[in-house]
LUMMAR-377132 format. One record per residue (C-alpha): residue number from 1; residue in one letter; x negated, y negated, z negated. Coordinates in steps of 0.25 Angstrom, whole numbers, plus 5000, padded with zeros to 4 digits. Last residue first. Example, Ala and Ser with C-alpha at 12.3 -4.5 7.8 and 13.67 -1.06 7.14 Angstrom:
BEGIN
<atom resi="2" resn="S" x="4945" y="5004" z="4971"/>
<atom resi="1" resn="A" x="4951" y="5018" z="4969"/>
***
This chain:
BEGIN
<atom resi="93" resn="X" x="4042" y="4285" z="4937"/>
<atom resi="92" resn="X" x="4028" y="4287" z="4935"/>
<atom resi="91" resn="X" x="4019" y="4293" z="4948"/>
<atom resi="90" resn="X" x="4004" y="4299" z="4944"/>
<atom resi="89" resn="X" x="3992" y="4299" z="4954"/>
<atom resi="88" resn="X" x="3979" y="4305" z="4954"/>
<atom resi="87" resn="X" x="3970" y="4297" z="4958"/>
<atom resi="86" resn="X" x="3959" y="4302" z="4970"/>
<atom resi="85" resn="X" x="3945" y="4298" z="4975"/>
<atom resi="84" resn="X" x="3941" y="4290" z="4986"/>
<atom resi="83" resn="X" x="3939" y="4277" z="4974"/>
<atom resi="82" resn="X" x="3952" y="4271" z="4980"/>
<atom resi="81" resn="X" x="3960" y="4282" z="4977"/>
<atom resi="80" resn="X" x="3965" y="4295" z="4983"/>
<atom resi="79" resn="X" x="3978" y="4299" z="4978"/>
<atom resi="78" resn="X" x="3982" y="4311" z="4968"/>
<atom resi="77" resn="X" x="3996" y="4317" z="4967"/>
<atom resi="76" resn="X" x="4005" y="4325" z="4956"/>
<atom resi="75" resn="X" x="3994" y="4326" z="4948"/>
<atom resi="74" resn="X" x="3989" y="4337" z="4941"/>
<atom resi="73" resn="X" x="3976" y="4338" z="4944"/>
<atom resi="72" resn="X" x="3973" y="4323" z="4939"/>
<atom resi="71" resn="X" x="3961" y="4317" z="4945"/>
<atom resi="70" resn="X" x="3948" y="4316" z="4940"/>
<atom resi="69" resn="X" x="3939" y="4303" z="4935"/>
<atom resi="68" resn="X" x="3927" y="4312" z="4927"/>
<atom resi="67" resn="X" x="3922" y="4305" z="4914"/>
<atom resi="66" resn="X" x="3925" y="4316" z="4906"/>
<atom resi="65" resn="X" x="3940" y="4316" z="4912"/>
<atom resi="64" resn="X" x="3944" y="4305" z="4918"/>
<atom resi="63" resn="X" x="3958" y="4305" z="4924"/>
<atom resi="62" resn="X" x="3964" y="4299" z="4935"/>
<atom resi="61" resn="X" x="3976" y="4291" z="4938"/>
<atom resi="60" resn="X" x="3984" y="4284" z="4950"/>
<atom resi="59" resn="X" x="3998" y="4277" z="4943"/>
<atom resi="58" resn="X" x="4011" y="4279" z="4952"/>
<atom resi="57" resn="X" x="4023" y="4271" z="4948"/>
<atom resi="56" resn="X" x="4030" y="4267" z="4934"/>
<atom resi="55" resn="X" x="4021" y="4262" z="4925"/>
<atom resi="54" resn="X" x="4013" y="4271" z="4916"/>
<atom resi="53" resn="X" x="4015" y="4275" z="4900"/>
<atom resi="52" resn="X" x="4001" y="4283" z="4897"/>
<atom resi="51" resn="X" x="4000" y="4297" z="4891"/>
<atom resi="50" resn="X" x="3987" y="4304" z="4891"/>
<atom resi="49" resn="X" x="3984" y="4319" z="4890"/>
<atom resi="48" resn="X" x="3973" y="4328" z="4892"/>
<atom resi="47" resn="X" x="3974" y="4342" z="4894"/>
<atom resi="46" resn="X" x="3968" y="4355" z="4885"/>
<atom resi="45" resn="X" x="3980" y="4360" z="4881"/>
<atom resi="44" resn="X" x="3978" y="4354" z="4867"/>
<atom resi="43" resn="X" x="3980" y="4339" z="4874"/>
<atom resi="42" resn="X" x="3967" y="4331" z="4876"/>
<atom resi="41" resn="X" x="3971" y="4316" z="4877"/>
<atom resi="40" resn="X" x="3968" y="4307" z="4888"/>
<atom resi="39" resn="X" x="3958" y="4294" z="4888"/>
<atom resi="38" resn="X" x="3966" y="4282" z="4893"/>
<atom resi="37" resn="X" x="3958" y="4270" z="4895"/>
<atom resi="36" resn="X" x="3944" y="4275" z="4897"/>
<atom resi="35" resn="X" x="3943" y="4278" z="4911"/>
<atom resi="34" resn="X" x="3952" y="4265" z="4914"/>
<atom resi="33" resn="X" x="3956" y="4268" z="4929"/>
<atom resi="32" resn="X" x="3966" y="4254" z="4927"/>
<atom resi="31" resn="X" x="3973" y="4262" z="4917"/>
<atom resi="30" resn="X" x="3986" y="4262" z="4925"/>
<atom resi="29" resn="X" x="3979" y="4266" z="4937"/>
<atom resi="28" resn="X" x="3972" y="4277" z="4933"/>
<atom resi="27" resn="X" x="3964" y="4283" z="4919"/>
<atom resi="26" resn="X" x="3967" y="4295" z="4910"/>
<atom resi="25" resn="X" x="3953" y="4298" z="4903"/>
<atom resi="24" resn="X" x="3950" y="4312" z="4901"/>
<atom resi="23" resn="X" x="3939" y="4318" z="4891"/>
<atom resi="22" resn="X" x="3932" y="4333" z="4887"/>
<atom resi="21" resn="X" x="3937" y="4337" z="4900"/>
<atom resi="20" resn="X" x="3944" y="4352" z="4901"/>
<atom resi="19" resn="X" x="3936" y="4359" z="4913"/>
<atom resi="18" resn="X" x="3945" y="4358" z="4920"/>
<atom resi="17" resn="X" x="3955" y="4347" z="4919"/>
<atom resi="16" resn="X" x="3969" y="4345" z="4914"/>
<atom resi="15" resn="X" x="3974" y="4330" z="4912"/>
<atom resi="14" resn="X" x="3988" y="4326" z="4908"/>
<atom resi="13" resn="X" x="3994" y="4312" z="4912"/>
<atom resi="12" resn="X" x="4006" y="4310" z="4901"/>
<atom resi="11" resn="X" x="4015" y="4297" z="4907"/>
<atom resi="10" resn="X" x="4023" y="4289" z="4900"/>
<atom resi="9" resn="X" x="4029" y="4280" z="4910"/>
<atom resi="8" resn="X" x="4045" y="4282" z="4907"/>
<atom resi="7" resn="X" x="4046" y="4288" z="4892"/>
<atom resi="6" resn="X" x="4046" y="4303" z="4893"/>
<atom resi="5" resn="X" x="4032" y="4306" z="4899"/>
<atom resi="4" resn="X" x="4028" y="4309" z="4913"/>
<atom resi="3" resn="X" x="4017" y="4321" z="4912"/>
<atom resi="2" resn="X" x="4004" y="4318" z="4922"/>
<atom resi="1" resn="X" x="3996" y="4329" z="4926"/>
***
């Protein structure tokens, strides 16, 4: 899920898997696929959290979670990447 935030390009990406990962990283195209760049942030429901300023447009993301690249469930749309698998896709205005 991806939460648009107050100030223009701040965006909250929320992760919720099951079973609950013990690790998610945040990557996509505006961390250049980094699995390590971003890691999220366990909330007290239970989700992860990060919140990262993106340029306007539409950014490809995944997230890593103990090590396993996965979509997001909640996204809005997913596309098929050049790997055969898919990204899930995010739009900031």
């Amino acid at each position: 899920m991806v939460i648009p935030g107050k100030k223009k390009g701040e965006t909250t990406f929320v992760c919720r898997l099951t079973p609950e990962p013990k690790k998610v990283c945040l990557v996509g195209d505006f961390n250049r696929w980094n699995p390590t760049k971003k890691r999220m942030v366990r909330s007290k429901d239970g989700s992860f959290r990060a919140r990262v300023s993106l340029a306007p447009g539409r950014h490809e993301y995944k997230f890593v979670a103990d090590g396993i690249w996965t979509t997001d469930p909640d996204a809005e749309s997913n596309v098929v990447n050049g790997h055969g698998t898919l990204n899930s896709v995010v739009v900031v205005q």
